[in-house]
C-alpha positions in Angstrom: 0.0 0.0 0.0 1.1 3.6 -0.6 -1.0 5.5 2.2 -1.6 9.2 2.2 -2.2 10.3 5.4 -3.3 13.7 7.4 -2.3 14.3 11.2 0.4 11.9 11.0 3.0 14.8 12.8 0.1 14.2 15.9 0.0 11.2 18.1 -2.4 8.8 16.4 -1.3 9.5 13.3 2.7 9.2 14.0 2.2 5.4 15.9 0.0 4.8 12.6 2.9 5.7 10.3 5.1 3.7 12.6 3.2 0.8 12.4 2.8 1.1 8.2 6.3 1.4 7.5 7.1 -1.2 10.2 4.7 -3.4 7.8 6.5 -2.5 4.7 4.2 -0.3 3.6 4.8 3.5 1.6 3.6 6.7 3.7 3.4 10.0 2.6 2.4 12.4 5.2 0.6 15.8 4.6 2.4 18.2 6.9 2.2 21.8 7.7 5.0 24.0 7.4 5.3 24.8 11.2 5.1 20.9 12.1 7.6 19.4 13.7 8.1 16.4 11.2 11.3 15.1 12.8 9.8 11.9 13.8 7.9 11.3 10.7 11.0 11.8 8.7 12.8 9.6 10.6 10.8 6.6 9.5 11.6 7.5 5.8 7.9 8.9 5.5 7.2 11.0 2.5 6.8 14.6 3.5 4.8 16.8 1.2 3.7 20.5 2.9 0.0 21.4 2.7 -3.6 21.9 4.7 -6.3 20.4 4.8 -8.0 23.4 4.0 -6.2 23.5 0.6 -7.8 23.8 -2.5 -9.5 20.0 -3.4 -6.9 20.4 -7.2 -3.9 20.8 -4.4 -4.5 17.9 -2.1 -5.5 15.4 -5.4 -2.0 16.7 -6.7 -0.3 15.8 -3.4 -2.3 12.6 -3.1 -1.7 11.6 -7.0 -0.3 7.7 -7.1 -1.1 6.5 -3.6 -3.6 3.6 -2.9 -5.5 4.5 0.1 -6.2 7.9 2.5 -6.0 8.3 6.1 -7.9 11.0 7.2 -6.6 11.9 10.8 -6.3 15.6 11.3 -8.5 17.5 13.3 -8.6 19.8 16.3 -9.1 17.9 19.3 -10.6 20.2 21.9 -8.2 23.2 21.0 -10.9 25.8 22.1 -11.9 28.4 19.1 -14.9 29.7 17.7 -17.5 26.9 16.1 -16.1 28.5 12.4 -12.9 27.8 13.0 -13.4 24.3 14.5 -15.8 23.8 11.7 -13.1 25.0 9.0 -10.5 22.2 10.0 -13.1 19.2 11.1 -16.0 19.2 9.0 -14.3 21.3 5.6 -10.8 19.9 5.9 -12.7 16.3 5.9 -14.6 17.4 2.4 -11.8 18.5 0.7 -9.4 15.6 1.9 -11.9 12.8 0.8 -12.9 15.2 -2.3 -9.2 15.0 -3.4 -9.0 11.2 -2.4 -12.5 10.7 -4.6 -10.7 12.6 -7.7 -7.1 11.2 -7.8 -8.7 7.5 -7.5 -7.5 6.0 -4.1 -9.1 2.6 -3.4 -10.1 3.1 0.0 -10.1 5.8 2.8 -10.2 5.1 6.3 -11.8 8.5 8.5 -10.8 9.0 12.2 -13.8 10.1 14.1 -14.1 9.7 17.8 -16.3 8.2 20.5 -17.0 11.4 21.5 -19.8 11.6 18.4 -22.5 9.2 21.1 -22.7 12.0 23.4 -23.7 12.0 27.2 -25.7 8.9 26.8 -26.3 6.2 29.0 -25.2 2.5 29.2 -23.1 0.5 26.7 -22.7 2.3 23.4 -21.7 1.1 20.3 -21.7 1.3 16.5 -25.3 0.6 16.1 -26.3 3.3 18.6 -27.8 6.3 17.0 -25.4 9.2 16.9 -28.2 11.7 18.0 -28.0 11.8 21.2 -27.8 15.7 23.0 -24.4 17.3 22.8 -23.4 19.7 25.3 -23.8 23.7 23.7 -19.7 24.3 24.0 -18.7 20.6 22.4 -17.6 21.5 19.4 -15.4 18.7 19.0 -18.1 16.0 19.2 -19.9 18.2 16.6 -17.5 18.6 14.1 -16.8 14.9 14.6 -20.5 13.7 13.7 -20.9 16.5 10.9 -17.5 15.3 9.5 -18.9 11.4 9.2 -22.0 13.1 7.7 -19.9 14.3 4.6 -18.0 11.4 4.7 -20.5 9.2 4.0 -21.8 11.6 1.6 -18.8 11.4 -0.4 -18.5 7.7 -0.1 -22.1 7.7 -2.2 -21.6 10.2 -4.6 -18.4 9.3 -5.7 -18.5 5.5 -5.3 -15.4 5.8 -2.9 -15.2 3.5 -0.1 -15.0 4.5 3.6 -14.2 3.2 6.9 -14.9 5.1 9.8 -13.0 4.1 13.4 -13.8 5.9 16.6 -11.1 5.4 18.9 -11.9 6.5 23.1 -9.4 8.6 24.6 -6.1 7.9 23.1 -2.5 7.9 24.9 1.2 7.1 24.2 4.7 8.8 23.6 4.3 12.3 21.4 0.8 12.8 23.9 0.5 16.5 23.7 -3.5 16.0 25.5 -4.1 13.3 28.0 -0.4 12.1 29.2 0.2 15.6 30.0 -2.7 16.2 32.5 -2.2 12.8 33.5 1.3 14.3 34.5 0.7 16.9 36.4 -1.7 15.1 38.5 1.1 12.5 39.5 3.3 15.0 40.4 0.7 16.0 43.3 1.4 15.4 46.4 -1.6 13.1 46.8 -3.1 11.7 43.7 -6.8 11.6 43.9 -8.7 8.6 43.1 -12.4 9.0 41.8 -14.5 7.0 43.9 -12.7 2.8 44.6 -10.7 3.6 41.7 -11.0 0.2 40.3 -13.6 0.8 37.5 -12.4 0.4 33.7 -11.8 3.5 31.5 -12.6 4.4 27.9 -8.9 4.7 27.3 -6.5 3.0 24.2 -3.0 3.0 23.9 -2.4 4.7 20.6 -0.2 2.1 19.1 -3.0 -0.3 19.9 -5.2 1.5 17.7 -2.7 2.1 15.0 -2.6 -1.6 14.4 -6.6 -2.0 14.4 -6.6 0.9 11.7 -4.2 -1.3 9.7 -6.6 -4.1 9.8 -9.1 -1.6 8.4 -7.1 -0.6 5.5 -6.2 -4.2 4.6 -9.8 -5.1 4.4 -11.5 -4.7 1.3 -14.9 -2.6 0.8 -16.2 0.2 3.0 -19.6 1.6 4.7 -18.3 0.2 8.0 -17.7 1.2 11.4 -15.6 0.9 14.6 -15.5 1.6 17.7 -11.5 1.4 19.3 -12.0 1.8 22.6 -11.1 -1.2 24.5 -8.3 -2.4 23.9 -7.2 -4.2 27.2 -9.2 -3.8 30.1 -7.4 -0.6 32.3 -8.8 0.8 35.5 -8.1 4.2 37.1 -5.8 3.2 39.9 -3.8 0.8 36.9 -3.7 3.9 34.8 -1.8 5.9 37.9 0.6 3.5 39.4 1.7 2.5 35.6 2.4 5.7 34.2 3.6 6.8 37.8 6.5 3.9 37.8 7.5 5.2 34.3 8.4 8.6 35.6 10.1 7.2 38.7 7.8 8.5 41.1 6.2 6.8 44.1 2.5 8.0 44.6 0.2 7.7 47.8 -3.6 7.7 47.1 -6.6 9.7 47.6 -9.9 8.3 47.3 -12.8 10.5 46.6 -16.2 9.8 47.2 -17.8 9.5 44.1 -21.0 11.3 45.1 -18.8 14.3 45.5 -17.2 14.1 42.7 -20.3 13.9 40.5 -21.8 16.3 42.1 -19.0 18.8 42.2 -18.2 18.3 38.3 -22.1 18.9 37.7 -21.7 22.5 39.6 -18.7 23.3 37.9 -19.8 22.0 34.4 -22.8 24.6 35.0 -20.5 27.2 35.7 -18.7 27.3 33.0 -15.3 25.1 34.1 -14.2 23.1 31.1 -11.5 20.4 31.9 -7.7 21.3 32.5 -6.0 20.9 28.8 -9.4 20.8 27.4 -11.8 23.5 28.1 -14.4 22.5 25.4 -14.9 19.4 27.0 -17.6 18.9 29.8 -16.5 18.2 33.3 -19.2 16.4 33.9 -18.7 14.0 31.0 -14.8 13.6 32.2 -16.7 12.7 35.6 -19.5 10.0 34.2 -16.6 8.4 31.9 -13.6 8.5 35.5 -16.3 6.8 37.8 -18.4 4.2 35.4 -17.5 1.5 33.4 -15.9 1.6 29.8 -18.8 1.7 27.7 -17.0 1.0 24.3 -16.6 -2.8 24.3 -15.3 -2.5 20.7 -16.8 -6.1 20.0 -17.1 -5.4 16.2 -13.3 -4.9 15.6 -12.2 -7.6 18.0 -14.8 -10.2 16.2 -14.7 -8.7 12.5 -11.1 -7.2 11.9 -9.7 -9.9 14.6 -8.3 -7.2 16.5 -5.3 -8.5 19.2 -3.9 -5.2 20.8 -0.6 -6.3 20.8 0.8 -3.9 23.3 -0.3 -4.3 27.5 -1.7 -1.2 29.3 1.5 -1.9 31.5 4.4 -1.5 29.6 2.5 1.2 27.2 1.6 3.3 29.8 5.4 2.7 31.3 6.9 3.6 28.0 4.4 6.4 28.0 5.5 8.1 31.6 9.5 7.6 30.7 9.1 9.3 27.4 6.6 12.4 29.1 9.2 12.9 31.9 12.4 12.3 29.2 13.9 9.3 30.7 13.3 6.5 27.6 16.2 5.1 28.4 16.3 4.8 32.5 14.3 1.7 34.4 11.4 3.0 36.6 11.6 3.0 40.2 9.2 -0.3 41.9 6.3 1.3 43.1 
């Protein structure tokens, strides 16, 4: 495969290239001119500079001679006006599958997120109806549904096939979102546990996911879709001490009673707080998804793609904590 992808210089996209090349397959990677690229390069991608908000002629020139399309850039959460969200998300995706449509790629594979089922309740997954109230500032989730909205329009009018995957919340080396505020919160004195601590979260190691979308682009056809996001089973506390042990600290534990912190992210969702690293996203969301189950059991790609994460939460999320606190090379200290 020759694989044209967007948002590879982010962290999906970059453990996606990885896994390509590592597979023998060609990447070239649409990049902006103020990327850092480094890493990309590295793996003997091919750069070629650009936007997704390029003309549709542009990004068909740029895409001319490769076999499939990876759509993966987007603004996660950046904050923004609607328009400007919208621009990237929802246009970026119409030109980028418009160009794939017009220079003939085989297939195209669109990264949308969990994030498009809302604030439901219970188990969701891809046969759920993406309708579901969205809170007024989530723009992200927005975009995300209106962007599989023209991707499927696409897919019909120009006969092109599509894949859609929606991966949970995503982690790994080159995390610029989650590890981060994951971070900081291990570097607290006392790290707070929500509620036991010992429920499953929506979370995915990114090269877990890259190797799923592989699957995706090796099967044939399109109009599918799925969910990523279970990969292994991870609970809150596992999360912590895992990450923790990676950047060589030793953590002591504070539970929380969830009923406070339910009802405290409510009040402060009302108010107007948004969550630390991303303020678009609902605190109160962030709260339902810390204290309840994993309700993205990701059966269809387990059962139909025969999906086997390779990679254990322990030794990602390890890998993860040496690389945020730029020690890749030093063992962790035992917990």
């Amino acid at each position: 495969m020759r694989v044209f992808l967007t948002g590879g210089t982010g962290l999906l996209g970059s453990h996606l290239a990885e896994h390509l090349v590592s597979r023998g397959h060609e990447v070239r990677a649409l990049v902006r001119p103020s990327s850092d690229s480094s890493f990309l390069a590295g793996l003997g991608s091919q750069l070629v500079e650009g936007d997704v908000t390029d003309p549709v002629e542009r990004l068909s020139d740029l895409m001319d001679g490769c076999t499939h399309l990876v759509h993966g850039a987007a603004l996660v959460y950046a904050g923004g006006a609607w328009e400007s969200v919208a621009a990237v998300n929802v246009g970026g995706t119409d030109r980028v599958l418009s160009a794939g449509a017009r220079c003939g790629v085989g297939k195209v594979v669109h990264i949308s997120s969990v994030a498009v089922y809302g604030d439901r309740e219970g188990a969701s997954d891809e046969t759920a109806p993406i309708t579901h109230a969205l809170p007024d500032g989530d723009y992200y989730a927005r975009s995300k549904r209106e962007a599989e909205v023209v991707a499927r329009r696409i897919e019909q009018e120009a006969g092109l096939p599509v894949s859609v995957v929606r991966p949970s919340a995503v982690y790994g080396e080159r995390d610029r979102l989650m590890t981060p505020v994951v971070a900081s919160i291990l570097r607290m004195p006392l790290v707070p546990l929500f509620g036991p601590g010992n429920n499953t979260l929506p979370v995915v190691y990114a090269g877990n996911v890259a190797v799923a979308i592989g699957r995706v682009l090796e099967s044939p056809g399109g109009g599918d879709t799925y969910d990523l996001g279970m990969d292994h089973p991870l609970t809150q506390r596992g999360l912590f001490e895992a990450q923790a042990r990676g950047m060589g600290l030793r953590r002591r534990f504070l539970r929380l009673p969830a009923g406070l912190v339910g009802s405290g992210a409510r009040v402060l969702s009302r108010l107007g707080v948004g969550t630390p690293g991303a303020q678009h996203l609902s605190l109160e969301r962030v709260a339902r998804l810390a204290l309840g189950e994993n309700p993205y059991v990701s059966r269809r790609a387990h059962d139909d793609l025969g999906w086997d994460p390779p990679h254990r939460h322990q030794d990602a999320l390890e890998r993860t904590g040496r690389w945020i606190s730029g020690r890749p090379d030093q063992h962790s200290e035992t917990m």
